[in-house]
PDB file as gemmi writes it, atoms N, CA and C in Angstrom:
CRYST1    1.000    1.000    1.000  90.00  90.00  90.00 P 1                      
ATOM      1  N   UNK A   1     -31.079  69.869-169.489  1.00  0.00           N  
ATOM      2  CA  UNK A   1     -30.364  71.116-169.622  1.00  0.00           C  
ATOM      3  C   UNK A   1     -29.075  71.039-168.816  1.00  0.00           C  
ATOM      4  N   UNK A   2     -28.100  71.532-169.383  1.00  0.00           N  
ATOM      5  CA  UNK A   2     -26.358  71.624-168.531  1.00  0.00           C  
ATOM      6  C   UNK A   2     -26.492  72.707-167.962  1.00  0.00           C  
ATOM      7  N   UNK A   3     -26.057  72.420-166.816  1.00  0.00           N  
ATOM      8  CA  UNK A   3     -25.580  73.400-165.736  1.00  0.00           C  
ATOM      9  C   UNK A   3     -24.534  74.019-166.349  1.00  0.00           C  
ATOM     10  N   UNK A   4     -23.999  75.280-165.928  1.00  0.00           N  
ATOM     11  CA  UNK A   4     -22.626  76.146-166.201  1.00  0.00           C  
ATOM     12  C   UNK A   4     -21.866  75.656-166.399  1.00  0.00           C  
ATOM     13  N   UNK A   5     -21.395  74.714-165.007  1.00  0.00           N  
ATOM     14  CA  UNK A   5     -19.906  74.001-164.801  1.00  0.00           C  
ATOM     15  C   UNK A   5     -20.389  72.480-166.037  1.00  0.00           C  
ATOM     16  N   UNK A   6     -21.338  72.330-166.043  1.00  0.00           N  
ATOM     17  CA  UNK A   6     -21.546  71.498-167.542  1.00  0.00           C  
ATOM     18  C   UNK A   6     -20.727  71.534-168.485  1.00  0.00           C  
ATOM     19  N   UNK A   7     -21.735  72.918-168.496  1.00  0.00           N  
ATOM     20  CA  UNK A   7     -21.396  73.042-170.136  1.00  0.00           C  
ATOM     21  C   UNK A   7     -19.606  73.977-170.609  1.00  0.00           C  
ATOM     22  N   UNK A   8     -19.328  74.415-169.186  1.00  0.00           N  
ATOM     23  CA  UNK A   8     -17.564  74.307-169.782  1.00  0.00           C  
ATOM     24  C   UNK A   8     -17.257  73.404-169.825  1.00  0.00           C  
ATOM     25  N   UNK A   9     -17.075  72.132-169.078  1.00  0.00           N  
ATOM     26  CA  UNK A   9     -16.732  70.944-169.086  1.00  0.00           C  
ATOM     27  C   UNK A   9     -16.826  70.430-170.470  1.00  0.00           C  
ATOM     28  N   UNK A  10     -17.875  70.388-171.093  1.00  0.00           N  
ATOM     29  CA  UNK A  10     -18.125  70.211-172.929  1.00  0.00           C  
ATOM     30  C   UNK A  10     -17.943  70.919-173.573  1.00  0.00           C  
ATOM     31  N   UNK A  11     -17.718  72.307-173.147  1.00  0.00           N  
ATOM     32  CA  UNK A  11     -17.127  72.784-174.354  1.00  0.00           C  
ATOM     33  C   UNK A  11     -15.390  72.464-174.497  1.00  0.00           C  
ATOM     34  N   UNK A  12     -15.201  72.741-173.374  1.00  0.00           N  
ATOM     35  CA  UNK A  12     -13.463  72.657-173.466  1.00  0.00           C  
ATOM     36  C   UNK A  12     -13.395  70.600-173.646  1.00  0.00           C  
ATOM     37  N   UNK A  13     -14.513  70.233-173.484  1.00  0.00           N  
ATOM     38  CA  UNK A  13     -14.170  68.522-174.213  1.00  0.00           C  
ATOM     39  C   UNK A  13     -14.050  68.514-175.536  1.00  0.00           C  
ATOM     40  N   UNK A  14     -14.726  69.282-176.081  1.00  0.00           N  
ATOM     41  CA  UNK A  14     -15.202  69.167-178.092  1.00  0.00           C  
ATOM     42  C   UNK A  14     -14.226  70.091-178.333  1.00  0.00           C  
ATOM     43  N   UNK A  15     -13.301  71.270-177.772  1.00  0.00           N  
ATOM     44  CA  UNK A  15     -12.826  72.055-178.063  1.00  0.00           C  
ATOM     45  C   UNK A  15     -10.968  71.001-178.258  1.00  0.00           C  
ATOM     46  N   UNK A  16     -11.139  71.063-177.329  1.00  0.00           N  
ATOM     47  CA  UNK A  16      -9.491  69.343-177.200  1.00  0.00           C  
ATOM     48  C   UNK A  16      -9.768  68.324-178.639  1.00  0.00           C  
ATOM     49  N   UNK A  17     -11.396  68.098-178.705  1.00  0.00           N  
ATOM     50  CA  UNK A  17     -11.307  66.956-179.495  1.00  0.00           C  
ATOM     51  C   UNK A  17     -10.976  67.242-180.912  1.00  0.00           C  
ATOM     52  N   UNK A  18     -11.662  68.541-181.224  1.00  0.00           N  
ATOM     53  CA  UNK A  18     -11.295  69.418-182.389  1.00  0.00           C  
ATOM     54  C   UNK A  18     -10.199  69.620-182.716  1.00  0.00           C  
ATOM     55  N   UNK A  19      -9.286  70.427-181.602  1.00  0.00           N  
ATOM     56  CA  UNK A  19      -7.934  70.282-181.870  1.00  0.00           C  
ATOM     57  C   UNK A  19      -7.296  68.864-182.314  1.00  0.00           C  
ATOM     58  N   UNK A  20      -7.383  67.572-181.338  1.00  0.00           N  
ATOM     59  CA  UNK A  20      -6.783  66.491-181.608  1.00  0.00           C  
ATOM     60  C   UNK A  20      -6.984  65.923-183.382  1.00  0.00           C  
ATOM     61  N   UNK A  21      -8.974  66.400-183.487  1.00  0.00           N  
ATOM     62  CA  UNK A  21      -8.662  65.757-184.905  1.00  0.00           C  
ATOM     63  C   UNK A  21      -7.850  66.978-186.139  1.00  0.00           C  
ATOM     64  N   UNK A  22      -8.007  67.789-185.852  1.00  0.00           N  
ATOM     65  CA  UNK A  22      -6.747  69.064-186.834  1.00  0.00           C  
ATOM     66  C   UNK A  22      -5.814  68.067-186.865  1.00  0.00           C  
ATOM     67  N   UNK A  23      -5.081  68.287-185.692  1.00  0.00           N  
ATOM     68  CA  UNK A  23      -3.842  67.732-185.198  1.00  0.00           C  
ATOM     69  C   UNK A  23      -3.369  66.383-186.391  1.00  0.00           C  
ATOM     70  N   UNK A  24      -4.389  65.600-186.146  1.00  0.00           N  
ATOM     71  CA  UNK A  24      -4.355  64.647-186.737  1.00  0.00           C  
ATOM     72  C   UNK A  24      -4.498  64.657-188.343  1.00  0.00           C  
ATOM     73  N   UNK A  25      -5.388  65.423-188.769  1.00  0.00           N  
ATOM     74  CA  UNK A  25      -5.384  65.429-190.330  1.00  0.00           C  
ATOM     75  C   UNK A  25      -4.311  66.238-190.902  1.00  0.00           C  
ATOM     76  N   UNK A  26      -3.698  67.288-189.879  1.00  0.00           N  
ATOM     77  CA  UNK A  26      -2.519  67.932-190.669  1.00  0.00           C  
ATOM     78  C   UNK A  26      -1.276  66.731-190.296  1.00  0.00           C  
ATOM     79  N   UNK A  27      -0.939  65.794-189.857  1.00  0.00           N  
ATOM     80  CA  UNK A  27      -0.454  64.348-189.410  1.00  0.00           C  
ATOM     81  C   UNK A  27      -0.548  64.015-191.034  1.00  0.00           C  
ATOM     82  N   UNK A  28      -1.929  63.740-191.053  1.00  0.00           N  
ATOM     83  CA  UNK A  28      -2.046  62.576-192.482  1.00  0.00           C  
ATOM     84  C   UNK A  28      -1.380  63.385-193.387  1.00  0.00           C  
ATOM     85  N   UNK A  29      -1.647  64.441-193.562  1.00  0.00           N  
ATOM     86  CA  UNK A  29      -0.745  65.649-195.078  1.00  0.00           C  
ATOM     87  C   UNK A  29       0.599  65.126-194.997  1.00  0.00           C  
ATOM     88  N   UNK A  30       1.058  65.275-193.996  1.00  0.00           N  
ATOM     89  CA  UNK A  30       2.678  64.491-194.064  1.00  0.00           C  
ATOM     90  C   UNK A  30       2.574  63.086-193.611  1.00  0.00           C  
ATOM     91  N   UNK A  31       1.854  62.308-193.761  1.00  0.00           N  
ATOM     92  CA  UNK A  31       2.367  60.857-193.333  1.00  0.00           C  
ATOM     93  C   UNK A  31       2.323  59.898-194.516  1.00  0.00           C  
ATOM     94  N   UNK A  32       3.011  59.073-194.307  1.00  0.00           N  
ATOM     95  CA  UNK A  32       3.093  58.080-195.211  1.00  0.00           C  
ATOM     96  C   UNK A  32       2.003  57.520-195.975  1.00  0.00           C  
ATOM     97  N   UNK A  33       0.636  57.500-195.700  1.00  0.00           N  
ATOM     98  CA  UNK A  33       0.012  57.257-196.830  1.00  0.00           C  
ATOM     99  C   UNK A  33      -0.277  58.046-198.018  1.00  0.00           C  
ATOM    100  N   UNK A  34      -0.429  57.701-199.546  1.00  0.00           N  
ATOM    101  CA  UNK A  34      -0.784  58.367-200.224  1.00  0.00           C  
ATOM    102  C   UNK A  34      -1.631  57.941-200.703  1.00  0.00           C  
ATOM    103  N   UNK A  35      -2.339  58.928-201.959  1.00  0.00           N  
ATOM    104  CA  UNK A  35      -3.624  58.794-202.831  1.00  0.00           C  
ATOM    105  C   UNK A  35      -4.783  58.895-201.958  1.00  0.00           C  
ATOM    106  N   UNK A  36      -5.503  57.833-202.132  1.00  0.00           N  
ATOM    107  CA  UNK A  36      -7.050  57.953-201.765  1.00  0.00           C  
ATOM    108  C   UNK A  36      -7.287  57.567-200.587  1.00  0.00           C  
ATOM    109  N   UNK A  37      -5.973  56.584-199.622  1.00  0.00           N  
ATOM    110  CA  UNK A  37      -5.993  56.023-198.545  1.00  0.00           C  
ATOM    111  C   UNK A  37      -5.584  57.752-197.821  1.00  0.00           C  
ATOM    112  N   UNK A  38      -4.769  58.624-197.682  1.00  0.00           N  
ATOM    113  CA  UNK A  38      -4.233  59.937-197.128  1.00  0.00           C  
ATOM    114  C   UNK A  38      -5.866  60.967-197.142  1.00  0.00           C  
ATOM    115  N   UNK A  39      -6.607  60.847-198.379  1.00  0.00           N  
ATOM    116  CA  UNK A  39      -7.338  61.756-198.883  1.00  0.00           C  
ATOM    117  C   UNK A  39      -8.789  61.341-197.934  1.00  0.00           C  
ATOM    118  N   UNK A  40      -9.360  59.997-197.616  1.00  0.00           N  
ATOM    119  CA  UNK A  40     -10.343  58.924-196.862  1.00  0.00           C  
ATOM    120  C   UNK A  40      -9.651  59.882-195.508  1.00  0.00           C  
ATOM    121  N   UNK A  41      -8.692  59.531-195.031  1.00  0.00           N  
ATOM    122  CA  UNK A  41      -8.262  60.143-193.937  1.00  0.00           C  
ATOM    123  C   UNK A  41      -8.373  61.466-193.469  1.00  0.00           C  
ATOM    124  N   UNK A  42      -8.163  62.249-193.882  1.00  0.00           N  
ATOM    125  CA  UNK A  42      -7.907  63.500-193.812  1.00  0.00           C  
ATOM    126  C   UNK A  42      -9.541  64.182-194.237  1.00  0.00           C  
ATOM    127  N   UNK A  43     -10.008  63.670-195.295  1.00  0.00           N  
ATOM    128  CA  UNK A  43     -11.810  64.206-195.472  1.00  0.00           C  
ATOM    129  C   UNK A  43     -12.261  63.272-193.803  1.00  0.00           C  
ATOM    130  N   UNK A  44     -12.482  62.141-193.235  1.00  0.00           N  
ATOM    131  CA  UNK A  44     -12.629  61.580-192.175  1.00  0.00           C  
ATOM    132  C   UNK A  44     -12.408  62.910-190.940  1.00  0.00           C  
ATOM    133  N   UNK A  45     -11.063  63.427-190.684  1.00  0.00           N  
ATOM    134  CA  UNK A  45     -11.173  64.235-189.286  1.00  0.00           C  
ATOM    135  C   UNK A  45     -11.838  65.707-190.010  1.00  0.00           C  
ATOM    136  N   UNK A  46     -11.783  65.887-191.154  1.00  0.00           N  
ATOM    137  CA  UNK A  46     -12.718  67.743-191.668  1.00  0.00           C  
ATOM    138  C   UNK A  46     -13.832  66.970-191.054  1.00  0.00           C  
ATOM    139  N   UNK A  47     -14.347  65.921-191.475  1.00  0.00           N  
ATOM    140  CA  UNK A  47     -16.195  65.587-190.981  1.00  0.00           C  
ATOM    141  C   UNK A  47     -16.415  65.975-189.758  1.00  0.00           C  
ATOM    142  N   UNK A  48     -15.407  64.724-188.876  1.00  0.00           N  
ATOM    143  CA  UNK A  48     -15.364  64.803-187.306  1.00  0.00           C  
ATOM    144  C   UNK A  48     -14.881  66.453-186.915  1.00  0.00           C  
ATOM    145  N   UNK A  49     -14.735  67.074-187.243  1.00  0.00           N  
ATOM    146  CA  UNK A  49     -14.595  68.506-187.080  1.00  0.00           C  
ATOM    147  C   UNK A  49     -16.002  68.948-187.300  1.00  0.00           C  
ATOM    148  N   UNK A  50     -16.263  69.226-188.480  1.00  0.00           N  
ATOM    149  CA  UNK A  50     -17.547  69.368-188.906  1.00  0.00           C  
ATOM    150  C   UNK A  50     -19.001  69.037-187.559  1.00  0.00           C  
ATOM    151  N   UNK A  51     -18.855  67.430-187.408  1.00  0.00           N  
ATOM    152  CA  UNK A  51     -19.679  67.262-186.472  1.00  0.00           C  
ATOM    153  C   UNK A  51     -19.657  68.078-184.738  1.00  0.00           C  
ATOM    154  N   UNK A  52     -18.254  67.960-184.556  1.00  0.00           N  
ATOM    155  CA  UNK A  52     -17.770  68.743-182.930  1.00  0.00           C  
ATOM    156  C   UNK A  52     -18.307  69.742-183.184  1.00  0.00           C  
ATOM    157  N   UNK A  53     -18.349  70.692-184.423  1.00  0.00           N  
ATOM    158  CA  UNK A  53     -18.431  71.851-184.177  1.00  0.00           C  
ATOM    159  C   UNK A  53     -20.059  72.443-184.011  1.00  0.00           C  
ATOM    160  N   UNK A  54     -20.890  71.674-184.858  1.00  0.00           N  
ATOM    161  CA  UNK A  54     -22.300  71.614-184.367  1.00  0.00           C  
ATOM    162  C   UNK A  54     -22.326  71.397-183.113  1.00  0.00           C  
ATOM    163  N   UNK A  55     -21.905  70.457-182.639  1.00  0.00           N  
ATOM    164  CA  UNK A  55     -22.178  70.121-181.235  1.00  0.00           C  
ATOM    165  C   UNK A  55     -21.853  71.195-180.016  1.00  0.00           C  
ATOM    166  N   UNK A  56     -21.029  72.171-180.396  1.00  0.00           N  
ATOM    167  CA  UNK A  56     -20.512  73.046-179.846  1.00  0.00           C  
ATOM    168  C   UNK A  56     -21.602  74.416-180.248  1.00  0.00           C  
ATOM    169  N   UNK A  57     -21.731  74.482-181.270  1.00  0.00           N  
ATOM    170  CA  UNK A  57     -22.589  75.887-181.616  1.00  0.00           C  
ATOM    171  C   UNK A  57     -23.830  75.149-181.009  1.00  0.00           C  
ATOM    172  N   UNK A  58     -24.688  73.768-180.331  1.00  0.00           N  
ATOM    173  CA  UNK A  58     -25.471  73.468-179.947  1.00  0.00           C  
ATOM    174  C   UNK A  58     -25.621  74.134-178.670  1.00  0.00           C  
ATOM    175  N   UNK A  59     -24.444  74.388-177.764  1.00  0.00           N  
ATOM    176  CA  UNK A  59     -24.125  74.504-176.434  1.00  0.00           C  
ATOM    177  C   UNK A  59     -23.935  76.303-176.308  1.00  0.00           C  
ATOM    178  N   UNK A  60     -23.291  76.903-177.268  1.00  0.00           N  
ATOM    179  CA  UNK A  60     -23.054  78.123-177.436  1.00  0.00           C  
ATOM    180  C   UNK A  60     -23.427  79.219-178.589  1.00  0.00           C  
ATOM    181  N   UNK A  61     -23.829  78.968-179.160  1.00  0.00           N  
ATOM    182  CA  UNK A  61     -24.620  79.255-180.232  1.00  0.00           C  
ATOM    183  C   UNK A  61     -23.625  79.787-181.438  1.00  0.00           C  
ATOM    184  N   UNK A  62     -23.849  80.917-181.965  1.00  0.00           N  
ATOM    185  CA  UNK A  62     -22.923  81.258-183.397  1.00  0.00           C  
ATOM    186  C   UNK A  62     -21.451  81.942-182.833  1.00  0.00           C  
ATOM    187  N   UNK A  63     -21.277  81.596-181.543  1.00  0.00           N  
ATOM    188  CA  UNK A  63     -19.571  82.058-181.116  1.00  0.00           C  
ATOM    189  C   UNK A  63     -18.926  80.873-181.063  1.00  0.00           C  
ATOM    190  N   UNK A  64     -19.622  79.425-181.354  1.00  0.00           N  
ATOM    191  CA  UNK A  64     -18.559  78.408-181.864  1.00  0.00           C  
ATOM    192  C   UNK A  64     -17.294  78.426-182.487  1.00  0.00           C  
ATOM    193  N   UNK A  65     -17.657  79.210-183.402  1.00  0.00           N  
ATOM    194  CA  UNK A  65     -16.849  79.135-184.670  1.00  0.00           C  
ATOM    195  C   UNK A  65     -15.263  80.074-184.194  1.00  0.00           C  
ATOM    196  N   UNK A  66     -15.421  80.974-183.303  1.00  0.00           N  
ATOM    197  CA  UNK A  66     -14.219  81.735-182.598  1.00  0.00           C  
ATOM    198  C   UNK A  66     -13.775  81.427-181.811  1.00  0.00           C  
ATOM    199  N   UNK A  67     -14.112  80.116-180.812  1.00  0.00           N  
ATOM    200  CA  UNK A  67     -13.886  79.440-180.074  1.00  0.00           C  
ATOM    201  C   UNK A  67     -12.865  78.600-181.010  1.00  0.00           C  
ATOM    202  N   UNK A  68     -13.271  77.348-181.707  1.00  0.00           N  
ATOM    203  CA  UNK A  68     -12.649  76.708-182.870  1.00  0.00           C  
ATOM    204  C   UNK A  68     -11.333  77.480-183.248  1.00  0.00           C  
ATOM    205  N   UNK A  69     -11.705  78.732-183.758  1.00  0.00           N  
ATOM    206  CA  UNK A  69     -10.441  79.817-184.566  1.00  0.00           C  
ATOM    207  C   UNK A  69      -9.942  80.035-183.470  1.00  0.00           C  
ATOM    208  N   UNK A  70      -9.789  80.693-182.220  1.00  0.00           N  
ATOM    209  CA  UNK A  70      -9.192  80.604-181.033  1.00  0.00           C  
ATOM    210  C   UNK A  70      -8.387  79.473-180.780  1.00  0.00           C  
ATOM    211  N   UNK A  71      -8.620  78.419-180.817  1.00  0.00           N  
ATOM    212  CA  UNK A  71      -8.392  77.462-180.019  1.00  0.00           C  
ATOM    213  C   UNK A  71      -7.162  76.683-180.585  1.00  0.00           C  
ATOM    214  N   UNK A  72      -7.284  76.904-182.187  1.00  0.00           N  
ATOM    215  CA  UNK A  72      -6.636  76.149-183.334  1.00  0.00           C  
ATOM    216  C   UNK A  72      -5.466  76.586-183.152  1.00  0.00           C  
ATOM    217  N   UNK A  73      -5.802  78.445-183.077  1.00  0.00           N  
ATOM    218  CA  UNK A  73      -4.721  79.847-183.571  1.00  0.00           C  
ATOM    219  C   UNK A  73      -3.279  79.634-182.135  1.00  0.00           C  
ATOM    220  N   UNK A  74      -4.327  79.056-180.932  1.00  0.00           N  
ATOM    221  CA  UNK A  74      -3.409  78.882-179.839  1.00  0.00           C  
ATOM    222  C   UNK A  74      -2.333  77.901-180.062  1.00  0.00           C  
ATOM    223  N   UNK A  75      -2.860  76.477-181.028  1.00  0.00           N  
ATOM    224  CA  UNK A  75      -1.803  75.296-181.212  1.00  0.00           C  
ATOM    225  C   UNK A  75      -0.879  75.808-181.804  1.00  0.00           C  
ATOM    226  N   UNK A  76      -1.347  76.974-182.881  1.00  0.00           N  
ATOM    227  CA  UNK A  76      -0.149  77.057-183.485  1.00  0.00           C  
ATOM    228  C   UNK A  76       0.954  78.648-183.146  1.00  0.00           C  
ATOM    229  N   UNK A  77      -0.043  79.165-181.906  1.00  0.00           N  
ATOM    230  CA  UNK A  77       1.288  79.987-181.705  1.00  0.00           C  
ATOM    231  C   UNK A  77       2.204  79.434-180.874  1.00  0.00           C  
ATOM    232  N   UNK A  78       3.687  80.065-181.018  1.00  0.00           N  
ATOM    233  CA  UNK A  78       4.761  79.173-180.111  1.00  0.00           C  
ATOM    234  C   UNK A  78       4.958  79.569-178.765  1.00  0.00           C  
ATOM    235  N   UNK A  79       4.209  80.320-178.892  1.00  0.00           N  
ATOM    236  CA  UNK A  79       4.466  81.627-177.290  1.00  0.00           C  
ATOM    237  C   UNK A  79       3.753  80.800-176.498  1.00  0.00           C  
TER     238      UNK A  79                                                      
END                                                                             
């Protein structure tokens, strides 16, 4: 079982990693590969999203998902 200071420690780890893979699949939408090599890519970080985010509703239960929407909504405000 995680202690408190644990389990912020993992959440704000899966919460970074989440962001990084977004980060990254909205990357592939504009990067130079196309077709099925861009499409492999980009389905690849939705999974790894997919998986963080279990791992996260493991630790916190069904407020994962506002954490995630929080967290995303922050990259993209400019403020």
């Amino acid at each position: 079982m995680l202690r408190a200071s644990e389990k912020r420690s993992e959440v704000t780890r899966l919460l970074a990693q989440i962001s990084a893979e977004y980060e990254a699949a909205q990357r592939g939408i504009t990067g130079l590969a196309y077709g099925s090599a861009q499409h492999d890519f980009i389905t690849t970080r939705m999974e790894n999203i997919g998986s963080l985010h279990t791992q996260l509703q493991d630790i916190v239960g069904e407020g994962a998902i506002a954490l995630v929407a929080e967290q995303l909504n922050r990259r993209s405000d400019p403020t």
